[in-house]
N, C-alpha and C positions, 0 to 999 in steps of 0.2 A: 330328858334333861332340858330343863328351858334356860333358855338365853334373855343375859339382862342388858346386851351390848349389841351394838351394830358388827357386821362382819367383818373382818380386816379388808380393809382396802390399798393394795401396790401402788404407789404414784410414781415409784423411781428408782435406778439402780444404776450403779459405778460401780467397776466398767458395764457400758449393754453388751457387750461382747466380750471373747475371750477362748481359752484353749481350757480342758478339764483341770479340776484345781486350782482355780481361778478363785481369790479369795475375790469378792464382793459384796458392795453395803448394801443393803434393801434400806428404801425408806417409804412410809405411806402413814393412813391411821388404822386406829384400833388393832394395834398389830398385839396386844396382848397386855392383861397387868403386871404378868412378870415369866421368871425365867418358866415354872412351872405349868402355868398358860399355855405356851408353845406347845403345840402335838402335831405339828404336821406341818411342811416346808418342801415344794415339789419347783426345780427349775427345768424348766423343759422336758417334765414329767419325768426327773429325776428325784431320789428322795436324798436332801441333801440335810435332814431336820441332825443328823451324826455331828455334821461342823459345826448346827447352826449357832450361832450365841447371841441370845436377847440382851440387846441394849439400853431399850426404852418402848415406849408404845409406839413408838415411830420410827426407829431405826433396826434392824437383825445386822447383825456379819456374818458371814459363812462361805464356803467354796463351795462350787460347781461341780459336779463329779459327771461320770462317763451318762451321756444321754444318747437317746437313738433320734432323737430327732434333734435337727441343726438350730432351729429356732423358736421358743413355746413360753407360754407365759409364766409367772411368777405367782404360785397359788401357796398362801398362806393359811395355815389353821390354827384357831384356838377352841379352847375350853367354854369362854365367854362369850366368844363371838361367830364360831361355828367356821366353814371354810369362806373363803373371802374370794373375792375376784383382783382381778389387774388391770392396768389401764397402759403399762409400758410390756416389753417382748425383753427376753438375751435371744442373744446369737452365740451359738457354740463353735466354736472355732477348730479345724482340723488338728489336732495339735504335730510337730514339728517330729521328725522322726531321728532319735539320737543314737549316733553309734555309741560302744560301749566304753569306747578311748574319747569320745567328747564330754565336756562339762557341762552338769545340770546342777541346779539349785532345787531338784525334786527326787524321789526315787520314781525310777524306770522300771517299768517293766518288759524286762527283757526276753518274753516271750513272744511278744508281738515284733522282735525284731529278729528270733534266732531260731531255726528249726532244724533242730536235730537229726530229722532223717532227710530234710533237701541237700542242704551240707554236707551228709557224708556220702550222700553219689555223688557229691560233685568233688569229693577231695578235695572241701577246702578245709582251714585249720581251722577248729573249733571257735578259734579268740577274734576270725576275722568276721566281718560284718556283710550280711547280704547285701546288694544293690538295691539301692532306694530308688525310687521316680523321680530322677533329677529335675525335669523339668517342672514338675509338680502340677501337671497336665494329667488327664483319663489318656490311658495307653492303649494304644487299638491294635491288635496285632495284624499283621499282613498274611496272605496268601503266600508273599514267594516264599518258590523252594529257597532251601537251605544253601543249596550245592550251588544254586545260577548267583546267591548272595555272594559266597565264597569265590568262585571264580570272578566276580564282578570286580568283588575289595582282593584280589591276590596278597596274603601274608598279612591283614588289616584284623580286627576285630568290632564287633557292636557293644563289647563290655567298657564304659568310660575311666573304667579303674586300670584299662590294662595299657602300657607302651605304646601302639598300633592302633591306638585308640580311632577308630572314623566314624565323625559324626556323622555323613550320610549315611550309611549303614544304619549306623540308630535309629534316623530318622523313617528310613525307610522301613525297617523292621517294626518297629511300636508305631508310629506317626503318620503310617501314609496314606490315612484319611482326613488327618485332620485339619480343621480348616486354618485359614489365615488367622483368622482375629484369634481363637485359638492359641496359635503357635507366637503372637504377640503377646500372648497373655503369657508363657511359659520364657519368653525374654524378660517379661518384667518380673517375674519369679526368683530367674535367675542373679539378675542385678538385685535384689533383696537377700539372695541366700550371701553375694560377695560382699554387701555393704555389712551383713551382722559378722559373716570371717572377720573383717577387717576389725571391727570394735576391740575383740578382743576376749581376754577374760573380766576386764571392765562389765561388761554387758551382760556378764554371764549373773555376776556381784549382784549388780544394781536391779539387775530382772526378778532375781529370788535374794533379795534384800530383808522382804518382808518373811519370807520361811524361817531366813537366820534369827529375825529376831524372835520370832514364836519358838523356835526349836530352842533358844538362850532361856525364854520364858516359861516353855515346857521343864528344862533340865530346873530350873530356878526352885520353879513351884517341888517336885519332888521331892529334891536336895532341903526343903523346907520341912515340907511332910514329915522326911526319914529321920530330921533333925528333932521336930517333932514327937515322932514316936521313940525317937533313943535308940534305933534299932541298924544307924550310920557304923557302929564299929563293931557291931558284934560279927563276928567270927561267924559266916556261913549265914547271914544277913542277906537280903534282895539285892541290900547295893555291895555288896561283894561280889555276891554273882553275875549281876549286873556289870563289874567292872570287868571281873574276871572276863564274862562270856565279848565285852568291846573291845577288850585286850587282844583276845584269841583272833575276834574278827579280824582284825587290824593283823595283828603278823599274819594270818591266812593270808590276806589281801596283797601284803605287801612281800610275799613269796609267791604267791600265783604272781602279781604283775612286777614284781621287780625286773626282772629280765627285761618283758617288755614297754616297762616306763621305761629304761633305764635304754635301750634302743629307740623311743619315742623322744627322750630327752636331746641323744645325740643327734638323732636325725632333725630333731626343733633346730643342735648347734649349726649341724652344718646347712640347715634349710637358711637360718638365719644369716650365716655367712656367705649364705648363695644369692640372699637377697639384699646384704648390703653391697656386695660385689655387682651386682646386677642393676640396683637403686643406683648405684656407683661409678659406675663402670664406665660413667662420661667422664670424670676425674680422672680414674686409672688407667683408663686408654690415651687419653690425653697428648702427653708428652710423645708418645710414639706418634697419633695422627697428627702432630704439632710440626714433627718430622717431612709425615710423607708429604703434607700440604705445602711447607716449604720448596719441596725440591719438585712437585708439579705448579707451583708460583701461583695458589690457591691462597692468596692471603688474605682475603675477605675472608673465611674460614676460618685462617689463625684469629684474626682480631674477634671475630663475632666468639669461638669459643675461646677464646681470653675472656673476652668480658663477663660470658656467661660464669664460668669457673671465678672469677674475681669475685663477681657479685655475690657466688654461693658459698666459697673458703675461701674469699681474703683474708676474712677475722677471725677463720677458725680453731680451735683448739685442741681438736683430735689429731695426738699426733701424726698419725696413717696421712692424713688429708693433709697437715701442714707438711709432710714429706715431701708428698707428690705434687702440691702447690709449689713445692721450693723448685721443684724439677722443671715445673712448669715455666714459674719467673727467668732460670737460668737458659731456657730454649730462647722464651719470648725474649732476652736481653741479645742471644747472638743472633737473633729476627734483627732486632733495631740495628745490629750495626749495618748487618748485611744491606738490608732497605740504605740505611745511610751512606754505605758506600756505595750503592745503586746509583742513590741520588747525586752524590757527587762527579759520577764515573759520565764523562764526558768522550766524544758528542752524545746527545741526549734527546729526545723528544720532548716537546711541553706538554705534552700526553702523560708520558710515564714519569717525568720532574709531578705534574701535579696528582698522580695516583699512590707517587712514593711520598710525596709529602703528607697524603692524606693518610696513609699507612701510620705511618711515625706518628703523627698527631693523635688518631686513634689508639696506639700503642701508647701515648705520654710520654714520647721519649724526650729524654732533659735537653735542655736549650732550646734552639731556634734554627730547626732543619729548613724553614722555607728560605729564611736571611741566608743560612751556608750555602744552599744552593745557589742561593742569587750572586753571592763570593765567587763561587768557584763559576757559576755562568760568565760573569764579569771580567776573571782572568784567563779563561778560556778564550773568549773573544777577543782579548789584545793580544794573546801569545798568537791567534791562529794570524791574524793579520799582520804579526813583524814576519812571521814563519813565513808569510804568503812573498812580503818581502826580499827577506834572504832567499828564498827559493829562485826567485828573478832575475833577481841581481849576481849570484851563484852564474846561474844560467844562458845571464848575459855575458861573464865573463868568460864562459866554456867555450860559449857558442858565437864569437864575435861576429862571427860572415851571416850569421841570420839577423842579422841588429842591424834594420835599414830605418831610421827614426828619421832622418829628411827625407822620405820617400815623396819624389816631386809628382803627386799627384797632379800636376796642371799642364806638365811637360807637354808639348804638343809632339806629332809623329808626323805633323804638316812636312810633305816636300821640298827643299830649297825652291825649287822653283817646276812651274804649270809644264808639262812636258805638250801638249794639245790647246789649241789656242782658244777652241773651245768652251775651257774653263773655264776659262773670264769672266763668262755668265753667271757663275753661280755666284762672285763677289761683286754684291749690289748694297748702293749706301743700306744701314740698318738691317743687314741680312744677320742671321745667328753665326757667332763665332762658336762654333765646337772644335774643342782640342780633344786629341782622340788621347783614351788614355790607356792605359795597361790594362786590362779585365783582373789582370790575378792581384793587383794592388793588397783585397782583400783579405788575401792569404797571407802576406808580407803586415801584416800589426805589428808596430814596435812591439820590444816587451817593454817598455814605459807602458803604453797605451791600454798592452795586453794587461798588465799588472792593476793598471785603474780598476778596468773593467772587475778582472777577478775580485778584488777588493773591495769594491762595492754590493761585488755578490755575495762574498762572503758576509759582510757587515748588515745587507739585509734579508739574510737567510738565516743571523744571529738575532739580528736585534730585534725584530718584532716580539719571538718568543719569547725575550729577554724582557720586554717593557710588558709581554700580555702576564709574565709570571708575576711582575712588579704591583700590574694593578689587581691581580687576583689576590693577593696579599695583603696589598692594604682591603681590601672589599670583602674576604674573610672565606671565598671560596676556593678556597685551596684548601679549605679545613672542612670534616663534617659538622653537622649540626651540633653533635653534642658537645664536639671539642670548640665549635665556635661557642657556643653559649658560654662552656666553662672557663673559658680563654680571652675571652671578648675583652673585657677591661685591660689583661694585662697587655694584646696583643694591640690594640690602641694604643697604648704606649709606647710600646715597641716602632708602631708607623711612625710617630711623630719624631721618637730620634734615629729615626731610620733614612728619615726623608732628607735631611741632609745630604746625607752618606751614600744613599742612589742617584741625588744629583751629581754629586761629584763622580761616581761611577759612570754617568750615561756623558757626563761634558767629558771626562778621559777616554772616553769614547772617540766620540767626535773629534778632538785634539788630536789625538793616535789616526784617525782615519783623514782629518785633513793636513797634517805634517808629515803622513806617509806620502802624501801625492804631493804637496808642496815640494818635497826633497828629492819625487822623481822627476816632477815638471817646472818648477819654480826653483831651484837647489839656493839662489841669490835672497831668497824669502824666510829662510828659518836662520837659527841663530846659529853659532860657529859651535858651540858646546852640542847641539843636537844634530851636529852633520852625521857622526856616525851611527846616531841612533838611528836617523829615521830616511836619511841620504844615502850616500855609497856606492852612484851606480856609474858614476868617472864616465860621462858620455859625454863629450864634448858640442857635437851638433845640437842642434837647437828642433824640436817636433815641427812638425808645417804646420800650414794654419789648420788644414783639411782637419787634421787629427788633433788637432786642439780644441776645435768644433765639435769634433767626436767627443770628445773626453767632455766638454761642457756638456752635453745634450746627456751625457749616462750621469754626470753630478747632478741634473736637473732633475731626473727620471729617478733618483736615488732621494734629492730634498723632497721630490712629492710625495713618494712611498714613507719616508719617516713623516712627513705630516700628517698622513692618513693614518698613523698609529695615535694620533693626536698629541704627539712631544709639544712640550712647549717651546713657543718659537724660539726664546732667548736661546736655547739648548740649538740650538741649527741655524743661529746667528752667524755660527763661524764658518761653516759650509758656503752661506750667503756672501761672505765675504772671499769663500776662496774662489768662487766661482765668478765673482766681479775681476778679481786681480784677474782670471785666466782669459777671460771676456777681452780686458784689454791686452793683455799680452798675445790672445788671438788679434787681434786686429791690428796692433803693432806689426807681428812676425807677417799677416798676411799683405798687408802693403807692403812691407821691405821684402818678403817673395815677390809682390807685383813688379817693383821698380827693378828687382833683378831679370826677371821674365823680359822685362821688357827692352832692357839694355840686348835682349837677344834678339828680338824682334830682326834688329836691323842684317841679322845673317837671313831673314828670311822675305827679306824682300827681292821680287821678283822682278820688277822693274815694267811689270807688263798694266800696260795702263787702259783703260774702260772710256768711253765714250767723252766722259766730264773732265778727263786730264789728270785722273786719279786711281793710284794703284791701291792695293789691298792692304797696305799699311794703314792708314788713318786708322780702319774699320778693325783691321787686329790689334788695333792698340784701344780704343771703345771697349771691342767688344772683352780685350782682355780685361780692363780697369771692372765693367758688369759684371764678368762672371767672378772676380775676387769680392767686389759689392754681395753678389749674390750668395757669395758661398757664406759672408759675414750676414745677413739678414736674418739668420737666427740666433744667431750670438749678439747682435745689438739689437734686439729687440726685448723687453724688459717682461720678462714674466712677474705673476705677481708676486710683491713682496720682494723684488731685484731692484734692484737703481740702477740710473746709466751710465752705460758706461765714460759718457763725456761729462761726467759730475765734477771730476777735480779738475780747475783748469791746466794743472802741465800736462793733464792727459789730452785734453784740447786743444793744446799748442802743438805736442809732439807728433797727433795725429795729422793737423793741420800742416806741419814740416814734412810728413810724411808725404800727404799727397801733394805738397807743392814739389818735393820731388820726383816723384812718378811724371809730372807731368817736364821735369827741365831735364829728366834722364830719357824720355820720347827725342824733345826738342834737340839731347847733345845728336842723340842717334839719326836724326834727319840733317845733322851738321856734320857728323861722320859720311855720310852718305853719299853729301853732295862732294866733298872735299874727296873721296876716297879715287887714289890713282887708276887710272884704266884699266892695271895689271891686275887689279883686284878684283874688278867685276869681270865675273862673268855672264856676259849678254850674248849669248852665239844665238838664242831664240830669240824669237820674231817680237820687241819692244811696244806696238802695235796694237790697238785692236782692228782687226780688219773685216770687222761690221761698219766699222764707220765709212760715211758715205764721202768723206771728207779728205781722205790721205792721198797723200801721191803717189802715184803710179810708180815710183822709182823706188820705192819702199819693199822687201824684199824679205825671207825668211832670213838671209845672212846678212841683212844690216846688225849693226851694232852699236851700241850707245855710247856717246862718248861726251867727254864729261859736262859739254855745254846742254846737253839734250837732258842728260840726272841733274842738273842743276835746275830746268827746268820742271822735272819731274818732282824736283822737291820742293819746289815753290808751290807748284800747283795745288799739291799735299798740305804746303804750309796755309794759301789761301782757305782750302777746306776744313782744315782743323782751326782756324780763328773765327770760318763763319758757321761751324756747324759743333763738329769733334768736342772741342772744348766746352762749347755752350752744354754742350748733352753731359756732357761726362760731370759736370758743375751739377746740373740740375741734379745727377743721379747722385751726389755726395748731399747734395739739400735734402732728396728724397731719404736717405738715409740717415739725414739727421747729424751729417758732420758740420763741426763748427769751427768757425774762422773760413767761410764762402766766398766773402767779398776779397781777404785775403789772397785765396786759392787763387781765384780768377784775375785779379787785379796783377800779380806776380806772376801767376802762367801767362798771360795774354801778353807783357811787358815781355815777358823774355821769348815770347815766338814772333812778336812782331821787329824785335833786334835782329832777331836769326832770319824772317821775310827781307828787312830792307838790308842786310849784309846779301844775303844770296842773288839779291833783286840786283844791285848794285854790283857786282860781282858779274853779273849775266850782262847788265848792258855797259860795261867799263868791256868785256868781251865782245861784246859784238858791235856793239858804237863807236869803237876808238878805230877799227881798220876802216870805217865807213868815214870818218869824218878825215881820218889821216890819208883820205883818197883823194879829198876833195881840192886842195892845196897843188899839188900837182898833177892834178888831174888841168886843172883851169889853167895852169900855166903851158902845158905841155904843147909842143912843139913852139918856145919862145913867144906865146900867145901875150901882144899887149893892149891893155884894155882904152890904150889912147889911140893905139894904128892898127885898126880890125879893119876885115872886109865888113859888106853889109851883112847881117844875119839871116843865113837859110835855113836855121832849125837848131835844136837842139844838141850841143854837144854831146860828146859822149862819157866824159866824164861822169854828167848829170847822169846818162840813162845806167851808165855804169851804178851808180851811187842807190839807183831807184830797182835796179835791180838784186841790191845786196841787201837793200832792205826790205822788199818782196823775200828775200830768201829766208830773211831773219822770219818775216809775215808764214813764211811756210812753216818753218822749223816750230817757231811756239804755236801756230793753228792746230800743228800736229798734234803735237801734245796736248794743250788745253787752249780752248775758244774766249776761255774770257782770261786770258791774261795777254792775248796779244794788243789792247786797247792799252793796256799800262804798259806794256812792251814796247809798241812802234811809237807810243807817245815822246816817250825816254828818247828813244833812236831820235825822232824826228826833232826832239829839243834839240840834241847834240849839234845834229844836225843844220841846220836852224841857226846853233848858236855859231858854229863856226863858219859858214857861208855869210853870216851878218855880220862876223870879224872880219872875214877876207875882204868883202866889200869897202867897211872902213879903212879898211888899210890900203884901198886905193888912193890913190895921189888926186887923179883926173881921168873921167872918161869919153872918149870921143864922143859923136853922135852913135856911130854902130855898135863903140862899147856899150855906151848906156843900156840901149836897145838888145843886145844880145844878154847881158846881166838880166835888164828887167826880164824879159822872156825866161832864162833859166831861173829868174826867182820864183818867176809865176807858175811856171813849170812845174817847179818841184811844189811850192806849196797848195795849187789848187789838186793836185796828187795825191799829198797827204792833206787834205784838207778835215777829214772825219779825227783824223788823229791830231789834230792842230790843239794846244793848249795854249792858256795867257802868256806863257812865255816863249813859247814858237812862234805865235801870233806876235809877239814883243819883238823877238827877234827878228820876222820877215821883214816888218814893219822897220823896222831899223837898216833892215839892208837895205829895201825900195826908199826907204830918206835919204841913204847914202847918194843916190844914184839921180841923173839930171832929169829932172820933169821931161817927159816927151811933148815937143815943140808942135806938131804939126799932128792933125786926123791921119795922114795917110799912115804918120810911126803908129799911130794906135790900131789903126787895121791892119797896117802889117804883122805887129805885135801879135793879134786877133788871130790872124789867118794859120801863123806859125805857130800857134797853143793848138789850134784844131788839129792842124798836119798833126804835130805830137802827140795829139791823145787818139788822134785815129792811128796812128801807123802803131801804136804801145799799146793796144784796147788789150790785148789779149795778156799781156804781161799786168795789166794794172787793174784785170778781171777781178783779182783780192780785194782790192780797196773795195771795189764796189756791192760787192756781196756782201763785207764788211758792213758796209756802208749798211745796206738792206735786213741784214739782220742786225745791227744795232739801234737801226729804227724803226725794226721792228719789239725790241727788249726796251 
């Protein structure tokens, strides 16, 4: 037969691949001129020409049937063009092995999956299916025994269909040569066998889509045919039989499998309901773990699955799910209160205040839990601080005997007086005055004091966490992110008219925290309607200064800690202010303690006097006025952001009153001193220092002083406090900044020098007047007249009497002090002086011997006292030698001569003071 056409030529085919009966389109040329053309159609040396259906010369359709090899070319034959070649391959595809209860879109043949005589050795039911190759791997069987498998897995199995299922087992039994890549290839199998489970009967539809419609196309065509032929109704017709024998099929079918659809269906319901339970079963557990998480305080847990469950059935519609949502909502509502009564439940950490806030937030709970918390933070702090109060003041009235608030910290435990003479030494001008004081002082804290203290603890162990909740609040960290973001606008508004309403919370603060100390330490400072709120504690003594210093140094310690929270200053203005008022009423109370201290001073005077003429008074009045200086040096000194205390002038004035009188409450008590009768001192010891190289011999452990000798003692004391004491103690008021100096000094110095020339004047109206009231009857004595005398052999004795009292006066103030005997004998020697220069005038007339014997005792006496001679003893010699008749002749002048020498020789030793005198004041 010859050929008038080239041979078919395959260019191409959809799908290249596929499983048997696999419809697919051939496309190439010269595929044939028509249906009748076609003789021969082989895909991978299959002969598929049964399905095939010519299209065109360049298209066929047909399916792929069972081939033995996997992949082979595409050989077409015609009539015209003889057999043809190919230019593309198929691939035959394993096809999928279906149990007899799965859906196909094909007919199965069920022999390749059921055999009759395997099954019934093994007893199983005819309808059940043999195990397939799950993995869809070549299976290699293994060596091991049976028995070492079986004890290995105890009560397990290798079958994957059974209960006890164990994949190692399996593995080891089929697998346990096979290799890796292998056994990765048999995971990606399997993850294909669950993704087509999953599709459904969808998949089943859509895969054999194309069968349903040919099988509709096949019934069509017949149903045409039979119409055709006429041969649709008659009685015992194809399609009767036909219908009959689909009928028959069908109720067969659905008696053989009705039982087991009909257990295949239930088992779908309750697989189904295993797997919405199971799908579910974070919903339906829910409410219970909502439970256990509450009561283990897991509430990150509650919120995360709230959210989750909100996000999945907030909106939902089935009622099952909106059930267990409502259960849900009603837990999570008694969550919120509980969290909110957490947060409000006081004392509380800033810890758990900003974990329970964030809690709430997260939950959406209505209002504004971080503002309540801030409420309830707010009234907590002023309840705990009245509470701190009445707790005090309760306890001060319980416990009256432990309430020692004038505790005199400065008290000294100094001895009345040096029992060892010893001592003396250690009190030297500007030596340290230490007052020895109680050690256990410390243990004795008012409860005023005490209560400060607690109060400020209390307020800053509140209020930090109080201002850090404040500013996490407005700054939005107290909230999480998502409630911040969701919240941000409204919660900004919230700050701004919030912020009022916290100021006024943090200033009722501070009001409440310095009105409670005003009304324990200030009670004259608040106003009469708030005595019992924030007063009440009926203590009439006034604190010392010591603890009123304390109490400023824990207010300071207290304004820097609230600074460091960064408050704004106006807010701790009022503090600033109470700590000024206490500033001064410390310095106030500690000078009027001084001037009281010092009023005692004068029981502690010893009488025992040092080298200079000076006892240890001056120095304990210094060194006491320093160490109340000292103790106030922190308290007037201006921390930053303080003013001083000497800003308002009547506090200027009254501190200034203050210290002028510390210093005229000294001066009354050196006027007490010297006035005080004999019977009151006690001097049995030695008055004395007897280092010095200067005392007389007559001087004794049982001397005792008696009042002209304290008189001098206090003068001496007075000279040293106007040239030293006072100057220092001045300076040390300049040094610290007290005002009204010139003041001070100008009014102390005036009234110590009244109380000098009273004392001064008091001591020589004592000892001058029996000296000059000698002199008068001394000159007259035994009817002595100064017109009928013998010639002069010397000095009377009147005179030497006169120069000896006044030597004694020279001992008594040498004793004592060295430089007041120059203003001492001066005084004496005026008196003296003045009245020898009276008596002389008041002579009438004197002979030659009287003249002569006058002259000589005037010269006597005044080249004697010559060191102690002033203008006006000098006035008055001179006025007594005017009195008296010029000496006529040289020999009265050498006789005169002769009779001073005898005198000052035969008295050398009595008149040894002057001259010493003499030597060391020219030597000073």
């Amino acid at each position: 037969m010859s050929r008038s056409r080239q041979p078919p030529l395959v260019t191409g085919i959809s799908p290249n691949e596929g499983i048997p009966w696999t419809k697919v389109t051939i496309r190439g040329e010269n595929l044939g001129v028509g249906p009748t053309d076609l003789i021969g159609l082989t895909i991978c040396g299959h002969n598929c020409l049964l399905t095939a259906e010519w299209m065109s010369a360049s298209k066929i359709v047909c399916r792929v049937g069972q081939a033995k090899n996997d992949k082979g070319d595409i050989i077409v034959t015609t009539k015209s063009g003889g057999k043809g070649t190919s230019t593309v391959s198929f691939k035959l595809l394993k096809p999928e092995k279906i149990g007899i209860l799965d859906q196909s879109a094909v007919w199965v043949d069920e022999m390749n999956y059921y055999d009759m005589r395997t099954d019934r050795n093994k007893g199983i039911p005819p309808l059940s299916l043999r195990p397939a190759n799950p993995l869809g791997i070549e299976i290699e069987k293994s060596k091991f025994p049976q028995k070492d498998l079986e004890m290995m897995f105890h009560g397990m199995s290798a079958d994957f269909t059974s209960e006890n299922f164990s994949a190692a087992w399996y593995l080891i039994e089929n697998h346990s040569t096979t290799s890796f890549e292998q056994l990765k290839m048999a995971v990606t199998n399997l993850k294909k066998q669950a993704s087509k489970k999953s599709e459904g009967s969808l998949a089943y539809v859509k895969g054999g889509l194309s069968t349903f419609f040919e099988a509709q196309d096949a019934l069509s065509a017949i149903h045409q045919k039979l119409e055709a032929d006429g041969t649709e109704k008659v009685e015992g017709s194809m399609t009767q039989k036909l219908e009959n024998v689909l009928n028959g099929a069908s109720n067969t079918a659905d008696a053989l499998f009705q039982e087991v659809l009909g257990r295949k269906d239930k088992a779908d319901s309750t697989r189904n309901a295993l797997n919405v339970l199971q799908r579910f079963k974070f919903l339906f557990n829910l409410p219970l773990n909502i439970e256990r998480n509450i009561q283990k305080g897991d509430y990150d847990v509650v919120i995360n699955d709230y959210e989750k469950a909100k996000s999945l059935f907030g909106k939902t519609e089935v009622q099952v799910f909106k059930k267990y949502y409502a259960e849900v909502e009603t837990r999570i509502e008694a969550l919120r209160e509980l969290l909110l009564d957490k947060l409000l439940e006081t004392p509380s950490t800033l810890h758990d205040q900003k974990r329970y806030i964030r809690y709430l937030s997260d939950l959406h709970a209505p209002g504004d839990p971080a503002w309540q918390c801030i409420g309830a933070q707010h009234k907590w702090t002023l309840q705990l601080m009245h509470s701190c109060k009445e707790g005090y003041v309760k306890d001060l009235k319980g416990n009256p005997s432990l309430h020692s608030p004038m505790l005199d910290l400065d008290n000294e435990v100094r001895p009345s007086m040096l029992g060892h003479l010893s001592q003396t030494a250690s009190l030297k001008r500007g030596s340290s005055f230490q007052s020895s004081r109680d050690d256990t002082w410390r243990y004795k804290t008012p409860h005023r004091v005490a209560f400060v203290e607690k109060l400020t603890k209390l307020v800053l162990s509140q209020l930090p966490n109080f201002w850090k909740l404040w500013i996490s609040y407005v700054n939005g960290s107290l909230f999480s992110e998502t409630a911040e973001k969701s919240g941000q606008i409204e919660r900004s508004k919230n700050v701004r008219q919030r912020q009022n309403d916290f100021k006024k919370m943090i200033q009722e603060v501070m009001h409440s925290l310095v009105k409670l100390i005003r009304g324990a330490l200030l009670p004259l400072s608040i106003r009469e309607g708030e005595g019992r709120q924030y007063g009440g504690w009926e203590v009439k003594s006034e604190l010392s200064g010591q603890w009123l210093a304390h109490v400023i140094q824990t207010l300071r310690l207290t304004y820097e800690s609230l600074t460091a929270l960064e408050i704004p200053n106006d807010m701790l203005q009022i503090i600033q202010d109470l700590i000024l008022d206490l500033r001064v009423r410390c310095v106030m109370v500690t000078l009027q303690h001084t001037a009281e201290e010092i009023k005692r001073l004068a029981e502690k005077e010893d009488w025992i006097v040092d080298n200079e003429g000076l006892t240890s008074l001056p120095c304990q009045f210094e060194q006491c006025i320093l160490h109340s200086l000292q103790s106030l040096k922190d308290v007037l000194e201006c921390k930053p952001g303080e003013a001083s205390v000497f800003q308002h002038p009547k506090t200027q004035e009254e501190v200034c009153q203050l210290s002028i009188n510390i210093m005229q409450v000294f001066i009354y008590c050196l006027e007490q001193l010297s006035t005080k009768p004999d019977a009151d001192i006690d001097t049995t010891h030695l008055s004395m220092d007897v280092s010095s190289p200067d005392l007389f011999g007559s001087i004794h452990e049982d001397f005792s002083l008696n009042s002209e000798q304290r008189l001098l003692i206090v003068l001496s004391n007075c000279c040293y406090l106007e040239r030293r004491t006072f100057l220092n103690i001045v300076e040390h008021f300049e040094k610290h900044n007290f005002q009204g100096i010139e003041k001070i000094t100008q009014v102390s110095m005036t009234s110590l020098k009244e109380l000098d020339q009273r004392l001064f004047e008091n001591y020589i109206e004592l000892k001058a007047d029996p000296i000059v009231g000698s002199l008068e009857p001394g000159i007259y004595a035994g009817y002595f007249d100064w017109k009928d005398c013998l010639p002069p052999t010397g000095v009377r004795n009147y005179l030497k009497e006169a120069l000896v009292n006044i030597i004694a006066v020279h001992a008594e103030v040498f004793t004592i002090s060295k430089e007041l005997v120059p203003r001492v004998l001066s005084k004496v020697v005026e008196a003296v002086s003045e009245e020898l220069s009276r008596l002389m005038q008041c002579v009438s007339s004197f002979s030659k011997n009287g003249a002569l014997q006058a002259r000589l005792e005037i010269c006597a006496l005044r080249d004697t006292v010559a060191i102690y001679l002033t203008t006006e003893s000098k006035s008055s010699f001179k006025q007594a030698l005017e009195a008296l008749p010029q000496l006529a002749s040289g020999a009265d002048k050498k006789l005169l001569e002769e009779l001073l020498n005898k005198f000052k020789s035969s008295m050398h030793l009595q008149l040894t003071c002057f001259q010493a005198a003499s030597s060391t004041m020219m030597k000073t």
